[in-house]
N, C-alpha and C positions, 0 to 999 in steps of 0.2 A: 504493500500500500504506500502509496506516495505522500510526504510530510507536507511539500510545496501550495502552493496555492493555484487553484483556477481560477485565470485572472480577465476579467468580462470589458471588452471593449465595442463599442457600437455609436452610432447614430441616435440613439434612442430619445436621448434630452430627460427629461422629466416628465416620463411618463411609467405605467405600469408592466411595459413590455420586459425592462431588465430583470424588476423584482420576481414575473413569471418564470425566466431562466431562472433565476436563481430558485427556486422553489421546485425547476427539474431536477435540479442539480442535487440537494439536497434529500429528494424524494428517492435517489439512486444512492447518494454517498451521501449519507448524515454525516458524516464526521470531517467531508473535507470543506478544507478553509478556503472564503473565496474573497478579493477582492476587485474590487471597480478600481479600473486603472482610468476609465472615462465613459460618458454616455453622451457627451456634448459634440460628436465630432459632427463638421456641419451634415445638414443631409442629402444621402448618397454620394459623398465625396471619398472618392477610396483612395485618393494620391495625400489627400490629407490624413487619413487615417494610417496610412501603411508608413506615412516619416513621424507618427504619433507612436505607432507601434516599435517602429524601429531605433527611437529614442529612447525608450522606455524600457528595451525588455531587458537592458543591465542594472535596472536597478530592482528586479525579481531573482529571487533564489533559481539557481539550477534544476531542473525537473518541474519549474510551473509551466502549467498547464494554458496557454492563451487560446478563450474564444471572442475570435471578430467578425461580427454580424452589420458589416457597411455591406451593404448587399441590395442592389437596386435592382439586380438578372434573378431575386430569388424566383422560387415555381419556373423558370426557363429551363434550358440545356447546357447552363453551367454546372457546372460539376462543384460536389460538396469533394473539401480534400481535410485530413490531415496530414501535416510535416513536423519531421524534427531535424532542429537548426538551432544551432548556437548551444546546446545541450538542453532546450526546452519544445517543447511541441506549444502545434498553432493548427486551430479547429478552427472552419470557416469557409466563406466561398473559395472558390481558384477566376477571383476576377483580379488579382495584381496585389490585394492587400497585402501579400506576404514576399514580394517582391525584395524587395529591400533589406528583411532580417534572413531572404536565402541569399542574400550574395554572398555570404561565408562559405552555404557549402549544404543540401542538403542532405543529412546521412539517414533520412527511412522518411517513406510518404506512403498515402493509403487514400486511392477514391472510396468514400463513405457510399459503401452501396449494400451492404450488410443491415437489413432490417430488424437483425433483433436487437442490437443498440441503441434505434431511434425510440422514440416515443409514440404508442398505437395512433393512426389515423393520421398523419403526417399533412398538415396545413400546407398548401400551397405558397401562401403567404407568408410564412413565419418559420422558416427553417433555424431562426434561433435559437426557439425555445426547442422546437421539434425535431428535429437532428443533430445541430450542433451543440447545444446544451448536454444532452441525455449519453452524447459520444465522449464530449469531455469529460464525464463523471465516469464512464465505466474506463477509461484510460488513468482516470486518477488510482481505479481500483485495483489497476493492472492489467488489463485487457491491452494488449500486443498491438499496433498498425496494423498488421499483417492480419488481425481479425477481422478486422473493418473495411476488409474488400484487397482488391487488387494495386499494386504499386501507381501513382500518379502519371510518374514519366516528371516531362517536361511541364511545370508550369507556370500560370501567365503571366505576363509581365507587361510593365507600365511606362510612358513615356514621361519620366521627368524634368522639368523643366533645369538646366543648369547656367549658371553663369557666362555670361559673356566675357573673357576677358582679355583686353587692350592692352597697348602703351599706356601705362596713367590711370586705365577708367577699365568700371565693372559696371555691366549692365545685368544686373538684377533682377530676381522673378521674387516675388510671395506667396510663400507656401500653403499660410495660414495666418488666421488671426486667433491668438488665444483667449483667454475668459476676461480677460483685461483691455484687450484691444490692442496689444502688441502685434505687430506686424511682422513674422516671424520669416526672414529671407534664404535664398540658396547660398547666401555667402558665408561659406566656413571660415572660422577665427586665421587659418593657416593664410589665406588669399591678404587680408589685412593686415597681419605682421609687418611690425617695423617701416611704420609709414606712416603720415600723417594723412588722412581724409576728409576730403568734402564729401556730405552724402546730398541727392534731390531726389525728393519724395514728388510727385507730380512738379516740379519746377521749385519748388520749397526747399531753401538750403538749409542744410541741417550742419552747425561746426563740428568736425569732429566724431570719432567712436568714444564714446562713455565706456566706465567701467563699472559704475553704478548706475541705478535710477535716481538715487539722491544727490550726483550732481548735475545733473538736470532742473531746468527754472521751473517752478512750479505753474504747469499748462502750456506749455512749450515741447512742440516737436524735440524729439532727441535720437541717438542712434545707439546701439552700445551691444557687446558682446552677452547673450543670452545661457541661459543653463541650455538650451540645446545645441550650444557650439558652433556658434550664426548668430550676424547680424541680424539685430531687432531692430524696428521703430518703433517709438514710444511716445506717451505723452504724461511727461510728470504728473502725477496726481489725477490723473484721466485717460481718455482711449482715444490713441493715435487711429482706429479704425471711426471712429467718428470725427476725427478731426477733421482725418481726409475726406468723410462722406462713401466708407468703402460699403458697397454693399456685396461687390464680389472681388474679393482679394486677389485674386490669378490677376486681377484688370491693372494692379495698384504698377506705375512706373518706379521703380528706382535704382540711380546710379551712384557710382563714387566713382569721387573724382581723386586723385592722387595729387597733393599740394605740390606745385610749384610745375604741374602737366599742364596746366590749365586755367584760365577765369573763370570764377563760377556766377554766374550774376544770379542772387535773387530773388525772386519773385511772388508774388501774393499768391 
């Protein structure tokens, strides 16, 4: 029996849908420990979810159990998979979520096509509670991949957005906005090293990468290195996602500019 936790990630927001997983889960394994790693992620955004995911799963013990339920193809001809990667397993569609935590390396996968792990009467709609939940508890219990159907193969994967990068200047994509309004970007801390930077958020210059949010002016754009190891925008005391008026993040412009590559003029 596995000590680790099943650790529940989805779409869901604040509603009843996680607490039902969790109450499969439970209904199978009374004794395993589960926690919510997130329900907020925005909905059906699986390129957000899988660098949520992929952020995250080093800070769970070895042997947890991950279910992620961003699933917008569910009742289609996507295929339910479990993998194990990184020395933890990840129950969930095979629409790219998982993308990101196999680029290490996948060592054992299993299409879920084994009906006595599911839950009777299988919803169309709601493969969370009803396959993917009920899979992850009988794996916590020790039930093998190799029960749960046939090996994966290959699977699928996602086109991530990456940096542009120049003489001088990084043109930027945003990945996500977090619970704060942070604008959470594709530039890794390494790309910024040992350089001074202008950052423009839509035309808006921002002085500088911060190393805090405290020294930033209170309600004032800022830039600064994040716990996810990437450039953030922020807004002291407030949300840099309403500053700017984002309503979909993928759309947000921004560049850095490298001090003394360039004039930055600017702008309202």
């Amino acid at each position: 029996m596995n000590k680790a936790p099943i650790v529940l990630l989805s779409d869901f927001g604040d509603s009843h849908y996680a607490g039902q997983m969790r109450g499969v889960i439970l209904g199978i394994a009374a004794g395993a420990p589960i926690a919510d790693l997130t329900h907020s992620i925005s909905p059906q955004n699986v390129v957000e979810a899988a660098h949520i995911l992929s952020e995250s799963v080093g800070a769970f013990p070895e042997g947890s159990i991950f279910v992620c339920v961003v699933d917008p193809g569910v009742g289609t001809k996507r295929r339910g998979i479990a993998i194990e990667a990184a020395r933890r397993r990840f129950v969930g569609p095979d629409n790219g979520v998982f993308s990101l935590v196999a680029r290490g390396g996948v060592t054992a996968s299993a299409v879920l096509e084994n009906p006595r792990y599911f839950r009777p009467g299988v919803c169309a709609t709601f493969h969370g509670r009803d396959v993917f939940a009920p899979v992850a508890a009988h794996l916590w219990l020790g039930v093998g991949l190799e029960d749960l159907g046939p090996p994966a193969g290959q699977i699928e994967g996602l086109r991530f957005p990456t940096p542009v990068v120049s003489e001088g200047r990084i043109d930027a994509h945003v990945l996500y906005a977090d619970r704060f309004g942070n604008l959470v970007t594709d530039v890794e801390a390494g790309l910024v090293a040992g350089g001074r930077w202008a950052v423009l958020v839509h035309g808006k210059r921002i002085r500088g990468v911060s190393r805090t949010y405290a020294d930033g002016v209170p309600g004032k754009p800022m830039a600064l290195l994040g716990s996810s190891g990437r450039v953030e925008i922020a807004v002291r005391d407030g949300s840099a996602a309403e500053r700017f008026h984002v309503k979909d993040p993928r759309t947000v412009r921004v560049r850095l500019i490298k001090a003394g590559k360039d004039r930055v003029q600017e702008t309202s």
